[in-house]
N, C-alpha and C positions, 0 to 999 in steps of 0.2 A: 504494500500500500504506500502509495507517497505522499510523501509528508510536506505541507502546506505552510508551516510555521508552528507558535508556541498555539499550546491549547487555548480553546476557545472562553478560558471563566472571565476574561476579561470583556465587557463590552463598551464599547469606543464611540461616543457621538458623533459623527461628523458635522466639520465647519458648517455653520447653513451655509453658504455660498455652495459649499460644495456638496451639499445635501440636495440643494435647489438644482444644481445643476446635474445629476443622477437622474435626480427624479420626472425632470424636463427628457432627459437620454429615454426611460422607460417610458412616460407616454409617449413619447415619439414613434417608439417600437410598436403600442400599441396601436398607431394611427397607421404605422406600415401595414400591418397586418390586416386589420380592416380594408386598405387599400388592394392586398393581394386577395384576398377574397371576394372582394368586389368587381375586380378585373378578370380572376378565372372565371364568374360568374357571368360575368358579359363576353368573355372568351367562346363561354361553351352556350350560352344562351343566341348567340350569332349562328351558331352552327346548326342549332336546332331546324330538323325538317317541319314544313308546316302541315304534314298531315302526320303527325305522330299520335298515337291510337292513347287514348287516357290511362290505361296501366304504363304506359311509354313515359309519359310526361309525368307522373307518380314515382316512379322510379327515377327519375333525372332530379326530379324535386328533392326526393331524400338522399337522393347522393352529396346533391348539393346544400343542401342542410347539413349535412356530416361535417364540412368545412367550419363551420363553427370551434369543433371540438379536434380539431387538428393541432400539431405543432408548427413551426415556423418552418423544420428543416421539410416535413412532407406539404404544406404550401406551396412552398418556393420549386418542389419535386409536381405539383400539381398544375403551378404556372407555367413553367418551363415546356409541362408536356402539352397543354390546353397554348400554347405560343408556339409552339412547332406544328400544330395543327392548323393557324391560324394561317393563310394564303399571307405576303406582304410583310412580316413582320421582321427585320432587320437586324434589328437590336438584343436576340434574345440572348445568345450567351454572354455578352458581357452585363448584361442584366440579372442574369442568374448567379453570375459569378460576384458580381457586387452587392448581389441579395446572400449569397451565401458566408459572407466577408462581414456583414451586417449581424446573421445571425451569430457568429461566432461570439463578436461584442456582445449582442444582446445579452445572449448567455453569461456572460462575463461578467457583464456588468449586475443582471436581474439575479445571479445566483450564489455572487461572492459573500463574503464575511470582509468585511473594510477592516484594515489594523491602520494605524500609525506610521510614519516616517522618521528621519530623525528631520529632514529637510520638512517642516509646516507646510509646504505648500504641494506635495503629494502621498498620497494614501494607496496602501496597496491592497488589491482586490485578494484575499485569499479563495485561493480559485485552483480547481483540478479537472480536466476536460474529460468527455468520455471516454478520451483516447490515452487517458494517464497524462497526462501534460498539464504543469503545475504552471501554474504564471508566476513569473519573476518581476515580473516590471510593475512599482508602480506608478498611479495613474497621477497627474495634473488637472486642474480646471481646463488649461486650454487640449487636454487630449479629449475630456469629458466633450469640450464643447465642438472637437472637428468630429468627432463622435455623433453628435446630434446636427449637424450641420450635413454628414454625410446621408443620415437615415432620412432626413428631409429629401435629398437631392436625388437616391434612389427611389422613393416614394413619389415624387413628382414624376420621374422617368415613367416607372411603372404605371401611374395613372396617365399617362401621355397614349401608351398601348390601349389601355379600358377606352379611354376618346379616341381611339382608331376604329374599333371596334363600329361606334356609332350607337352601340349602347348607353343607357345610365350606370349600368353597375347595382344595381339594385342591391338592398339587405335588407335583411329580418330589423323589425320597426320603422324602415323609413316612411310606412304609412301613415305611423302614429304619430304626427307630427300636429 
């Protein structure tokens, strides 16, 4: 098992500045997400034939319902395939791959335990990936902030795809407005 740092009885507030600015990184990720489901969803709703028989269209529904309760990494595996289907679209692998690049932070950032520095102005994510891989490095405000700068810039991309489409992107409550 690898080992992350000293055990965890210690727990560490973070600076608000830099609470504030995690916390801005996470819904970010959340706004990506939504965004990726909204786009396979106008992906695959573009494709739909118009005489498809109602146990058809019942089935495409809860498939696409199940997106709800996905992860980031089978999403972005969801997009990619519902993009390579899609006639026109140009941009897919360096899109997936800057979405996959995205989650890894996510993770990073939504799963650590924060310790201390001796330098005040960064904090290290204690953090061990699925793959054994321990993060060494820690974090600054201005990494937090090209961090959330980048999840923005991918997220804009990806909904550039959903308006090619010519869909809205529809999701569960946008009725209830």
């Amino acid at each position: 098992m690898a080992r992350i740092g000293a055990p965890p009885e210690q727990h560490y507030t973070l600076p608000e500045e830099f609470a504030a600015l995690l916390g801005q990184c996470v819904a970010n990720f959340g706004w990506l997400e939504e965004i990726i489901k909204r786009t396979i969803y106008a992906l695959e709703s573009a494709r739909l034939a118009d005489d498809l028989t109602e146990e058809e269209l019942q089935s495409w529904l809860e498939r696409i319902g199940h997106l709800a309760d996905d992860s980031m990494g089978t999403l972005i595996e969801q997009l990619d395939a519902a993009m390579r289907r899609h006639p026109g679209l140009h941009d897919r692998n360096r899109i997936t791959d800057r979405l996959n690049e995205i989650r890894l932070h996510r993770n990073l950032l939504c799963h650590a335990s924060w310790r201390p520095t001796e330098g005040k102005a960064r904090w290290h994510p204690a953090f061990v990936s699925n793959r054994g891989e321990v993060q060494k490095r820690a974090l600054s405000l201005e990494d937090l902030d090209r961090i959330r700068g980048d999840t923005l810039e991918i997220g804009t991309r990806v909904m550039r795809v959903m308006r090619a489409t010519g869909e809205r992107g529809c999701w569960a409550g946008d009725d209830e407005a």
